[in-house]
N, C-alpha and C positions, 0 to 999 in steps of 0.2 A: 666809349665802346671799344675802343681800339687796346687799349690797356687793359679792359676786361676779357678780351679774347686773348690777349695774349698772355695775361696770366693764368686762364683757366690753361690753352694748350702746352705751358711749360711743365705748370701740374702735371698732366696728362702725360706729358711725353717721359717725363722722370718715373713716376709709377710707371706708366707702363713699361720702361726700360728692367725696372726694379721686381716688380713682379714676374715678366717675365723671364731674368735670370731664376727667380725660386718654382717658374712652375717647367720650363726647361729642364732644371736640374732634377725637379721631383721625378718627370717622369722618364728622363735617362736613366736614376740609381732603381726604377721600377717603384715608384710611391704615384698610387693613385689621386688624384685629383677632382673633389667633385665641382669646383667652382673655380674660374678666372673671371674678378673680377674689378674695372674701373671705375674707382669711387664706392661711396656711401649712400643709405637710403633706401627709399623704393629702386625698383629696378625699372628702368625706360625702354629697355632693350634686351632683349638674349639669344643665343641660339646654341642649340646642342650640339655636338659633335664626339662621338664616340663616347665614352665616360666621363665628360668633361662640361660643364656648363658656362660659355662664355657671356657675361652681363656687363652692362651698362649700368650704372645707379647715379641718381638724379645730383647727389654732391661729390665734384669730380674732382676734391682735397682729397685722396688717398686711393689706397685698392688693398686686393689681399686676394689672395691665393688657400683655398680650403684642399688640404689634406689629409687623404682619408687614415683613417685609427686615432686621428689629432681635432679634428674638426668636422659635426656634423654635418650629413648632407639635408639639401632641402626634402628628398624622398626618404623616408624613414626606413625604407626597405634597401638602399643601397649601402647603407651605413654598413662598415665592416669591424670587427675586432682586434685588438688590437696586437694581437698575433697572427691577425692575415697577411697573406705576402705580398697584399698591396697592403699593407700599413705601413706609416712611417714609421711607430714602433718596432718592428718587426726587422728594420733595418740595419745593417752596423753602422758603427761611432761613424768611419769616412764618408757613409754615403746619407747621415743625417746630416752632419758638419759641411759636404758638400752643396745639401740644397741651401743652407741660409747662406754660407759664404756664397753664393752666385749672384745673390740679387744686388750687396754692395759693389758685386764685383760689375756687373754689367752697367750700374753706376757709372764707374771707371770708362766703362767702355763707352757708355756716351759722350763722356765729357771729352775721352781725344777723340769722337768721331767730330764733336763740333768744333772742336779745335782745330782739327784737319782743316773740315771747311770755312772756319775761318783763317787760316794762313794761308788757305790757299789760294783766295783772294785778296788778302793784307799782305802776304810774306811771312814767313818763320823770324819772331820778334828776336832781337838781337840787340845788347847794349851797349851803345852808345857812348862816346866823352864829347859831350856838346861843349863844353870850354873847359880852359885850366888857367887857373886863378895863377896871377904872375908872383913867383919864389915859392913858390908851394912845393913837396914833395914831389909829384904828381911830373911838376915841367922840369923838374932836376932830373927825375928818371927820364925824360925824353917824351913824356907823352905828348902827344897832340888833338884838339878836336879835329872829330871826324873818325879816329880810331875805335874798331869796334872789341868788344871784350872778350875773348874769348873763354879765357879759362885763368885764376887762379891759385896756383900752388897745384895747379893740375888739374885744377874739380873745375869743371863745366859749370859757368853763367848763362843762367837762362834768362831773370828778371833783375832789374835795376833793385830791388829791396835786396837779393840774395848779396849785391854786387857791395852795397850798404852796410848789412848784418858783417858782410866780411874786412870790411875797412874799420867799422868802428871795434869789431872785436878783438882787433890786433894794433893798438898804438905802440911805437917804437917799436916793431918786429917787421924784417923785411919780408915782403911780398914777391914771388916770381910772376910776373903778369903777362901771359901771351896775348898781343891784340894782334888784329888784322890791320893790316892800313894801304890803300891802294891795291890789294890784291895779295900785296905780299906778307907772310907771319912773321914777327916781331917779339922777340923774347926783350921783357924790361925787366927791372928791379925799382922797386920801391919802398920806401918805408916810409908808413902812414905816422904820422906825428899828433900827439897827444893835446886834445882840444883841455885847453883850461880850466875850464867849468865844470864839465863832466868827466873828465880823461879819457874818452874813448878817441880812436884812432882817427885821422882828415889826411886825405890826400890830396884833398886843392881843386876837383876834380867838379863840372857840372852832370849830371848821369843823364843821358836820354836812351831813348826806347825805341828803337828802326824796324824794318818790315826785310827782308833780306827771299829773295825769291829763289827757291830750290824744287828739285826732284819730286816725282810721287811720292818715293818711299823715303828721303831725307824730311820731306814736310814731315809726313805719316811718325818719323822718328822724332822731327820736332815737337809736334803735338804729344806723342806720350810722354816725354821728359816734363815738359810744360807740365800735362796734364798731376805730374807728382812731386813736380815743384811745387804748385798751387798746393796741393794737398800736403808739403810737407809745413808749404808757413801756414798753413790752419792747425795744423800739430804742434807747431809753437807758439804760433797763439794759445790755443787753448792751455797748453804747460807755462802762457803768463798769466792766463786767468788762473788756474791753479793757485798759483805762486803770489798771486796776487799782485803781481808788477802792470796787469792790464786790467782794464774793468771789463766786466762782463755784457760787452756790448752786444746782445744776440739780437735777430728778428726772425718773425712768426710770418706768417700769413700775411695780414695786414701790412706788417714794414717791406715784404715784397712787391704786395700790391701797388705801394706807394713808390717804391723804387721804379716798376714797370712803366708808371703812371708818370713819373717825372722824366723819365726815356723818352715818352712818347712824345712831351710837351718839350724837350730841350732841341726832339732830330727835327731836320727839317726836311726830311726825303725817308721813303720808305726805307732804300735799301740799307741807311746809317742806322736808322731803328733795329731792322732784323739782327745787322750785324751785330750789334751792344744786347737784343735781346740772349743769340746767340752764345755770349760771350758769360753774362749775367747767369743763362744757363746752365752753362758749363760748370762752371762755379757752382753754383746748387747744387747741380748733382755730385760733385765732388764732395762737398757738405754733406749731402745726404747720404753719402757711401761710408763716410766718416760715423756723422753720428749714428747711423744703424751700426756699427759695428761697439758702440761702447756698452757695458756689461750689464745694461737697465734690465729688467726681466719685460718681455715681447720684443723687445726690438732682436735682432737677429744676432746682437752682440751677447744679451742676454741668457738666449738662447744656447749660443755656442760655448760659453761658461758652463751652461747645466749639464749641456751633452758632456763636456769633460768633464764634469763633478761623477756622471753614470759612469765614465770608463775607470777612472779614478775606484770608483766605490763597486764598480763590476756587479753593476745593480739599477736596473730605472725607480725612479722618484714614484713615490705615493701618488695615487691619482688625486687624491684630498690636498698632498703634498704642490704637487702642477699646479691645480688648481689657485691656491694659495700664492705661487710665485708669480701667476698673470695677473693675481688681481692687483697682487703689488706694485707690479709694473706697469697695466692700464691705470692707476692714481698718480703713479710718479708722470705719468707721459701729460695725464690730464694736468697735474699741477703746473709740470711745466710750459705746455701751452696755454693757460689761462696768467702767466704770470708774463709771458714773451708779447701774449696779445695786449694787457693792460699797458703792459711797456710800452708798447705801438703805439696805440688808442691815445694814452695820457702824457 
């Protein structure tokens, strides 16, 4: 039960972050709205408010945001044309392009809000040298455990992978490494030495991962760096699936459920749960910011391709045309959820 609530309010919490960034923005650039709503299905709940219908529906996997000249309403007489000046047609390129860019974006915004709140109670993570293997690079340049990483060649370490990706991608090329050590900053040099087997670069080095307790606004600034670090190795990730150097290890629904479920059965106290739920979450929603942004036709990536293809062509699409491009991309979205969940499943 405990895994089931909390995967349904992760759900819940990511659309509703998501949605609300798109129905925020519809109705600051002036695009009416006749529906906010959480989940799929029958509706369980509603209540009206101004030209707006906010609902509840009984499968609480998604939402959506209905805009009016774009999506009808449930009263057939509110429906407007698609040259009204509450339509979204009727809008320019910036203030269409602004409403889908908002929803990945308030994505973003969840993810360092719960970042915040989790460093705020962890620490602002910081990287660690939990030992140095003896004659190694690493103890020639002077390091020692216990030194934290700060930055190098200049570029800010925020996670032990970033600290990784940059050691193995430079064998035999020296490193300027600032650490922290006892309070005080530390300029090293090192040069990472070319592993054997693979030739990627070692510095001798064990990596851990500390909690470092800061400021409102330094956490506040830790969580958003975080928050697009995470988001940048999901952008390498996916450019190795591309490339075919990773496998396309995705999950759906189900491999969440299971992830949540295995949280619940490994904490042994509420508050470790919350925390790892938290954290899991974050993550999602950074995913989901991600992939609503890529060029599928519905998803918002999609979307914001077409609106440039009209500025481009100084011309909106065929309504047969529209038409056409959402159906393609509700099959693309359905194929790929029916392919992520067998993956789960089998």
């Amino acid at each position: 039960m405990e895994a089931a609530v909390s995967f349904v309010a992760v759900f819940a919490a990511l659309v509703l972050f998501h949605e609300f960034g798109h129905f925020i923005a519809a109705k600051l650039v002036g695009i009416r709205v006749h529906e906010f709503s959480i989940g799929f299905g029958p509706r369980i709940g509603m209540r009206r408010a101004g030209d707006t219908v906010y609902s509840l529906r009984c499968v609480p996997l998604g939402g959506y945001v209905k805009l009016a000249g774009m999506d009808r309403a449930e009263m057939e007489d509110e429906n407007v044309g698609r040259d009204d000046p509450m339509s979204y047609y009727s809008k320019p390129t910036w203030a269409k392009m602004t409403t889908f860019i908002a929803g990945p974006f308030m994505n973003l915004v969840l993810a360092v809000l719960l970042y915040f709140i989790i460093f705020t109670s962890t620490g602002v993570p910081a990287v660690s040298v939990a030992g140095v293997s003896p004659d190694s690079p690493a103890e020639r340049a002077g390091m020692q455990p216990g030194d934290i990483v700060v930055s190098v060649d200049g570029k800010g370490i925020q996670t032990p992978l970033e600290l990784v990706d940059i050691i193995s991608a430079n064998p035999e090329r020296p490193l300027s490494l600032t650490v922290s050590r006892d309070g005080s900053v530390i300029e090293l040099n090192a040069t990472p030495e070319a592993k054997p087997d693979t030739g990627e670069g070692r510095l001798g080095i064990e990596i851990g991962q500390i909690g470092l307790r800061k400021g409102v606004l330094q956490t506040l600034a830790g969580a958003t760096s975080y928050a697009f670090e995470v988001a940048r190795m999901i952008l390498v990730f996916l450019g190795r699936v591309v490339t075919g150097r990773a496998p396309a290890d995705f999950s759906g629904p189900v491999g969440i459920y299971r992830v949540i479920q295995a949280t619940a059965e490994a904490t042994t106290t509420l508050s470790a749960f919350l925390l790892n739920l938290m954290i899991l979450a974050a993550y999602l929603s950074t995913n989901l910011a991600l992939f609503n942004l890529l060029p599928i036709p519905v998803l918002d990536g999609g979307w914001l391709a077409l609106i440039s293809l009209e500025a481009i062509r100084k011309k909106p699409l065929a309504v047969e045309h529209e038409a056409a491009f959402r159906f393609v991309g509700f099959v693309v979205i359905m194929i790929l959820f029916v392919l992520v969940t067998l993956k789960d499943v089998f």
